[in-house]
N, C-alpha and C positions, 0 to 999 in steps of 0.2 A: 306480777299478778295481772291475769286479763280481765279488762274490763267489762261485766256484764252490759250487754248491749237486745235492742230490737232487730229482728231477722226484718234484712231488708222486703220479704217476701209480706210480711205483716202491714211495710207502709203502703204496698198495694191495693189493698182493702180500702185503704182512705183517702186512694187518690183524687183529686180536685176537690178535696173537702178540708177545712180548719181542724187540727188538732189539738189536745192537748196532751202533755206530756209529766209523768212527773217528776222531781227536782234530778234525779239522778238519770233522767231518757230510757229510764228499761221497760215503763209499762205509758202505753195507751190510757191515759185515763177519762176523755170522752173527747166526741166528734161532731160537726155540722157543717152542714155546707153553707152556711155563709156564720160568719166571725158572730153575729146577734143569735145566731142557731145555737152555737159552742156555749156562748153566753150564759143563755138561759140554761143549759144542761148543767153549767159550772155551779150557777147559785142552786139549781135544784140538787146536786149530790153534796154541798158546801163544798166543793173541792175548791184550796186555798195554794199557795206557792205555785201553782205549776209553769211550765212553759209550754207556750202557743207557738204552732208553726203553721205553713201551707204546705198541703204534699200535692204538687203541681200535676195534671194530668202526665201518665207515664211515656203520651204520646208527641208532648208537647216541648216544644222549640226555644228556650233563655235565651237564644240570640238569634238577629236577624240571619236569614240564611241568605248568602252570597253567591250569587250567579256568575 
């Protein structure tokens, strides 16, 4: 059975912004751009269990680039 998932097209929306996720990663369940943004969204909807991630700019370089 395939596992329901987010279309990677939808984490582009949230690029260099905090997510959060919920327990199963299939819905977006709110966003800020810094972690105290996310925060306050989290306690205003009570949204409880989820998982926080960073969706890093789409432009942007995880390793030093070597010359």
């Amino acid at each position: 059975m395939k596992r329901k998932s987010i279309d990677i097209n939808e984490f582009a929306k949230y690029e260099d912004q905090y997510v959060a996720l919920s327990q199963d990663s299939t819905k977006i369940v709110a966003s800020g751009k810094t972690i105290k943004d996310l925060h306050k969204k989290l306690e205003k909807i009570k949204a409880k269990d989820v998982i926080i991630d960073y969706i890093f700019p789409l432009n942007a370089s995880l390793s030093p680039v070597c010359q």
